[in-house]
N, C-alpha and C positions, 0 to 999 in steps of 0.2 A: 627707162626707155633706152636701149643700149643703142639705137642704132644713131640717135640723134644728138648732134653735137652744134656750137654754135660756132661758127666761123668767127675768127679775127674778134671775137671778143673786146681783147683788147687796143686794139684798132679806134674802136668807140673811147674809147677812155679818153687815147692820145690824141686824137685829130679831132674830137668833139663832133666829127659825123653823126646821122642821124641814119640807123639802117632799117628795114622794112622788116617783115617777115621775110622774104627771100635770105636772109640770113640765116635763117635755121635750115639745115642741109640733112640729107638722108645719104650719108657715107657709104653701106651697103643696107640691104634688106636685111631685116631681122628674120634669120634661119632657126628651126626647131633646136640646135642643137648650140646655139649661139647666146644663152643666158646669159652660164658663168665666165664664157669667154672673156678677155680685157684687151683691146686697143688701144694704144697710143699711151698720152699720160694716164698715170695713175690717180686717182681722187685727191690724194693726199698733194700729190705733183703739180696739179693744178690748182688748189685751193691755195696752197703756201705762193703758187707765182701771182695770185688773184691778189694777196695780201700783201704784197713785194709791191707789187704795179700802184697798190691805194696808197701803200706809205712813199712810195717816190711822188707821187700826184701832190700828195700831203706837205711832203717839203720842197715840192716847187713852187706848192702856194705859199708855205711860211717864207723861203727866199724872194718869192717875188714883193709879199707883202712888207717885209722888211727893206729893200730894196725903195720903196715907194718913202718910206715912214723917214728914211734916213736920206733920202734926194738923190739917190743914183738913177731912178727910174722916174718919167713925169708920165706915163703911159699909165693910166687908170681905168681905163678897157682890158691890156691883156690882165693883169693884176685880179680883176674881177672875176674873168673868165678860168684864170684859172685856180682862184678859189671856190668856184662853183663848180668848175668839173671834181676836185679833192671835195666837196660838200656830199656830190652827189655818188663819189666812188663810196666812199665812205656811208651813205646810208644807204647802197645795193647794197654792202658787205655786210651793213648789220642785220636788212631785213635776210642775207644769204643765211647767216650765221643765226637767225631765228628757226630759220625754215631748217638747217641741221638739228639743231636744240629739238624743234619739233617733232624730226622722224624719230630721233632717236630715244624720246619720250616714248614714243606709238611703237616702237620695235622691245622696248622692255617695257612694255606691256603687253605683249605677248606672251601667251601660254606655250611651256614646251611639250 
């Protein structure tokens, strides 16, 4: 679906917002001649920043968690919370990184 991108993505990650469907945006109208075109980042460009953004999420919770464990921090809400947003980046990545595995299953099974 080339024409539809999701806004601020990572936005969600870092502030722990909650966004509606109003987040998915229709950038221009998909034109006849508009398939193989590419805007903006490249797949590759975005996946590798998707995977950047989970591993920093990842070690802000092993810092915070360590942090707790050795007495620098007595805060056991932010700690939590941000073990659970690194929980939850972490299994959108891997159900994302199923859902590649899968096309890419279903595309070499294609006849040429």
């Amino acid at each position: 679906m080339a024409g539809f991108t999701v806004t601020n993505a990572n936005k969600f990650l870092d502030t722990g917002a909650i966004r509606d469907s109003k987040s998915l945006t229709i950038d221009q109208p998909l034109s006849p001649g508009s398939v193989g075109e590419t805007q903006g980042a490249s797949f590759a460009d975005t996946l590798k920043g998707a995977i950047e953004n989970v591993n920093q999420l990842q070690k802000a919770s092993d810092k915070a968690a360590q942090d707790l464990a050795t007495g620098r921090t007595d805060n056991v809400a932010d700690v939590m919370i941000a073990t659970e947003k690194a929980d939850i980046a972490l299994r959108v990545m891997v159900q994302v990184r199923n859902k590649i595995i899968d096309a890419y299953q279903e595309i070499m099974k294609m006849q040429v």
